[in-house]
C-alpha distance (Angstrom), angle and dihedral (degrees) to the residues before:
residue distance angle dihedral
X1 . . .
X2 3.88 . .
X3 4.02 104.7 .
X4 4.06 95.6 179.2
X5 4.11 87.0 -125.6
X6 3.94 113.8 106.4
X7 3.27 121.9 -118.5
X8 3.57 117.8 -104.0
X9 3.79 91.1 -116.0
X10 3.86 87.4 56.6
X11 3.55 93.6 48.1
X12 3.66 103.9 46.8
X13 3.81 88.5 47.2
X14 3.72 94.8 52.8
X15 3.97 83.8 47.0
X16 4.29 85.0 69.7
X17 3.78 90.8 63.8
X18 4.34 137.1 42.4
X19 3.42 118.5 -81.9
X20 3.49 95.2 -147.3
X21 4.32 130.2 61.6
X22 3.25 132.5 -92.8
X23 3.93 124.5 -96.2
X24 3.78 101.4 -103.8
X25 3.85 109.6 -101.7
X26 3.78 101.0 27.6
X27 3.75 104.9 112.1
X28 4.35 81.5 54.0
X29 3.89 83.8 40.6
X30 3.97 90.0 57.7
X31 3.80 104.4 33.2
X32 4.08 78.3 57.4
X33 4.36 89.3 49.4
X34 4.04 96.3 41.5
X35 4.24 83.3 43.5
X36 3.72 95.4 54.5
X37 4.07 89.8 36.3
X38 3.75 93.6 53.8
X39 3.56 93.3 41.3
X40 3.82 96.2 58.1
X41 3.95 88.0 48.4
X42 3.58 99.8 44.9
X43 4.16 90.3 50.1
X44 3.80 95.9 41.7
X45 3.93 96.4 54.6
X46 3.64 96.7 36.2
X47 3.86 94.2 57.7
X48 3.76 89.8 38.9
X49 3.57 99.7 61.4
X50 3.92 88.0 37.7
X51 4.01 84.5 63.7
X52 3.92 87.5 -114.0
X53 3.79 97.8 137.0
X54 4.27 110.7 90.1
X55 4.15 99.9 -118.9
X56 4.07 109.8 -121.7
X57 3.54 114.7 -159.2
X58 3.60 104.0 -97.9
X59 3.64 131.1 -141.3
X60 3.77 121.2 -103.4
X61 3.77 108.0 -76.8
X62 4.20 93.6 12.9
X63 3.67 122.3 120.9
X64 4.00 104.5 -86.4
X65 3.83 95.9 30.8
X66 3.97 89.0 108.9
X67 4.07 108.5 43.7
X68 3.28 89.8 -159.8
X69 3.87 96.7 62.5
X70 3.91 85.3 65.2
X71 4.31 103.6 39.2
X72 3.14 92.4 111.5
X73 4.40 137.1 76.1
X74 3.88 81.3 -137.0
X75 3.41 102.6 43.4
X76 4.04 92.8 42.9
X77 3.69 87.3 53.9
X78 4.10 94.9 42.4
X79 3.97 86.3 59.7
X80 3.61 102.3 43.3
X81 3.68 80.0 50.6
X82 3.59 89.9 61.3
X83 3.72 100.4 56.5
X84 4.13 113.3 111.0
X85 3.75 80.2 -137.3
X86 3.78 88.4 65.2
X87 3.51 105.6 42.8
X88 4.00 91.2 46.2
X89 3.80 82.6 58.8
X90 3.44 98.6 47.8
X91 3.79 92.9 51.9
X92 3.67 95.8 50.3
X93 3.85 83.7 46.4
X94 3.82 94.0 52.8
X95 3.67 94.1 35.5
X96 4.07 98.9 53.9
X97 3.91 83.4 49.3
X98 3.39 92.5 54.5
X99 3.99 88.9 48.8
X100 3.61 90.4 45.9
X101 3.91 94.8 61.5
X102 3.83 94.9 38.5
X103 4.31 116.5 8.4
X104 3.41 90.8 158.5
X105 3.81 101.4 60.7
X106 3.60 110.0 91.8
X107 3.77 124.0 -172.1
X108 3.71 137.0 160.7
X109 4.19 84.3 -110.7
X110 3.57 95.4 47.6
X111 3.73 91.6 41.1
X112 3.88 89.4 58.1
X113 3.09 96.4 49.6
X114 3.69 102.8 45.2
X115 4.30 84.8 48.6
X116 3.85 83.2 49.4
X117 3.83 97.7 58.4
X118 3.54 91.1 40.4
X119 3.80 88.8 57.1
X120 3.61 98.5 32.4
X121 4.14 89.1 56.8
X122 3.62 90.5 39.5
X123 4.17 85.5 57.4
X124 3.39 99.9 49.8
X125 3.63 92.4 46.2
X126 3.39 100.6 51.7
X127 4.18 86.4 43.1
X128 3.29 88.3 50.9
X129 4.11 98.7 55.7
X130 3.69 96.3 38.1
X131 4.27 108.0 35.3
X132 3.61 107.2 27.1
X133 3.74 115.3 12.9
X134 3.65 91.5 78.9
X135 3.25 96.0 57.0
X136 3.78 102.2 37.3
X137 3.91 119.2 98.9
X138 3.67 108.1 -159.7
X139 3.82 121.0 -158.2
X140 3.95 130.2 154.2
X141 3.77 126.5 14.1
X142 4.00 85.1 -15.9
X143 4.00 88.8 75.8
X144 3.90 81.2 74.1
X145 3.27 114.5 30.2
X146 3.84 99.1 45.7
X147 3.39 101.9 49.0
X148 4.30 80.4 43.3
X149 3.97 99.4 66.0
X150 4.27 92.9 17.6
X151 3.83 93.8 55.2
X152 3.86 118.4 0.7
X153 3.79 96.4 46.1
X154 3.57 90.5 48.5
X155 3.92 105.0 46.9
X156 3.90 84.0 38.7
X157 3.48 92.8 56.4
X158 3.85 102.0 43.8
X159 3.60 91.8 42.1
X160 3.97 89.2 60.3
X161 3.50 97.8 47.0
X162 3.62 92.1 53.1
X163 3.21 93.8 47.0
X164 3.58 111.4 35.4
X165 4.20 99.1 9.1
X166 2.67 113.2 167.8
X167 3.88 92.0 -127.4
X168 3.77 146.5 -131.1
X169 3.90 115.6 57.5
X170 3.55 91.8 173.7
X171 4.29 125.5 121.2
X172 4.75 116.0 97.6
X173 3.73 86.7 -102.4
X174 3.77 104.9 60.5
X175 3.40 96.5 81.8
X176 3.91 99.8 46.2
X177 4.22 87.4 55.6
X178 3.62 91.8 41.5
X179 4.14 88.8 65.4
X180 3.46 84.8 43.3
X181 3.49 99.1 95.1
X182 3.96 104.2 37.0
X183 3.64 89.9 54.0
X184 3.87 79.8 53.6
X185 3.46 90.4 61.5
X186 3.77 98.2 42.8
X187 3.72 93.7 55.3
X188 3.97 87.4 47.0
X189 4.34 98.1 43.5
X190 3.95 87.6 52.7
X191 4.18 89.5 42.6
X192 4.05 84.9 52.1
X193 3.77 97.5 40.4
X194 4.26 87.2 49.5
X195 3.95 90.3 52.6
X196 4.08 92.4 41.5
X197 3.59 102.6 28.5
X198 4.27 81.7 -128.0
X199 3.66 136.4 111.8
X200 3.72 143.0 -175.4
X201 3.36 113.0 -115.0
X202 3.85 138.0 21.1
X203 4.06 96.2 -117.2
X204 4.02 82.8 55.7
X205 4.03 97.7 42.4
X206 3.53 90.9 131.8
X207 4.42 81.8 -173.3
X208 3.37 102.3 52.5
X209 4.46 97.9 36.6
X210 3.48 102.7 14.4
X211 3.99 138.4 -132.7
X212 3.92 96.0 -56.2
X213 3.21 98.5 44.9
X214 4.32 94.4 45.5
X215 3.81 85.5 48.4
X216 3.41 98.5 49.3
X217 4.14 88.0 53.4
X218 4.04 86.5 47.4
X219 3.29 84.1 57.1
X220 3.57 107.0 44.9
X221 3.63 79.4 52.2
X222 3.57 107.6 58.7
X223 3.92 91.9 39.1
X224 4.14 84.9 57.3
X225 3.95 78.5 45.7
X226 3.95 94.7 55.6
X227 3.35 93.2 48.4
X228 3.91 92.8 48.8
X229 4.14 83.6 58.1
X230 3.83 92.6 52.7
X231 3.47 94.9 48.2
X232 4.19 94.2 40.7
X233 3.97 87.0 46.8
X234 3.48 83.9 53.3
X235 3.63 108.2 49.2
X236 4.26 88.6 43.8
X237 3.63 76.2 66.0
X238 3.81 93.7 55.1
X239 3.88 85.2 46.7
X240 3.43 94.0 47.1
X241 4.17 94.5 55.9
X242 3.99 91.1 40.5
X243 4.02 98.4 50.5
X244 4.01 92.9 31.7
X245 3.73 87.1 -136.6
């Protein structure tokens, strides 16, 4: 006999996903972001393991201060691959696809990792603008691709999620899984920069300023990271209360 309570099977199943709609336009809105993302990926490894990119003589310590780090297709495409650049692309990539082909489904995983491409994209923009940008002299393919996954990507990306979302970032173990995959890369950069004696980026030159030093910048990093996901997790809330959904 009908009671008018759901069953808890109901219940905990409708628990996986949002309880309110979608913004009109956001599965267009992220078919557009995850297009764009994959695009810049797909175009900056192929032509870097094709040998596309023009070499600049690199700083002691850099990527492409020893040639012979880089002779190969493989081992082009294996440092590229190593760039936090990269792998914020290719989570914002992965993670619009996955909101594409279900935005509605919200669990404490797929909130993570949503929050964590937000962040992650938000990092290496800012990074980008502030550290190396000045000092970077573009020429070749890199007049496209760099401004592609350091700018476009970026602005693309935020300006869909604040638009469109989708919302609700909120559950205690978001924030945990959304460091997840940064610390990921840490552990990996100083794993590739011990086997080829070169790293990324100058505050991380392990070379040229040492472990301490590198670590300390990590650090300083990630905490400015945290604090981005506090203050992101708070203002989906704001979003959430102003667009009801």
């Amino acid at each position: 006999m009908p009671t008018g309570r759901p069953s808890g099977k109901s219940s905990r199943r409708s628990g996986s996903g949002s309880r309110r709609g979608l913004i009109p336009g956001t599965r267009p809105a992220l078919w557009i972001n995850t297009i764009v993302a994959w695009g810049g990926v797909i175009l900056t490894n192929t032509l870097s393991a094709l040998g596309k990119f023009k070499d600049e003589k690199a700083s002691f310590g850099l990527f492409g201060y020893y040639p012979q780090v880089t002779a190969t297709w493989s081992s082009r495409l294996i440092q590229q691959l190593s760039y936090f650049t990269m792998w914020s692309n290719i989570m914002v990539a992965l993670v619009t696809l996955m909101l594409v082909v279900n935005p509605t489904k919200r669990t404490v995983w797929r909130k993570g990792l949503h929050l964590s491409a937000l962040i992650m994209i938000l990092v290496t923009a800012v990074v980008y603008a502030t550290v190396i940008a000045p000092y970077n002299h573009l020429q070749g393919w890199s007049r496209i691709t760099n401004p592609w996954q350091h700018i476009v990507t970026p602005a693309l990306t935020w300006f869909v999620w604040l638009i469109w979302g989708p919302r609700d970032l909120s559950g205690k173990g978001v924030i945990p899984r959304c460091i997840l995959i940064p610390m990921m890369w840490v552990g990996w950069i100083f794993l590739y920069g011990w086997q080829t004696g070169e790293y990324p980026y100058g505050f991380i030159n392990v070379p040229k300023i040492g472990y301490l030093l590198s670590i300390r910048n990590i650090l300083v990093v990630l905490a400015g990271a945290l604090i981005a996901c506090w203050l992101v997790k708070g203002l989906d809330l704001v979003l959430r209360r102003i667009t009801k959904r």
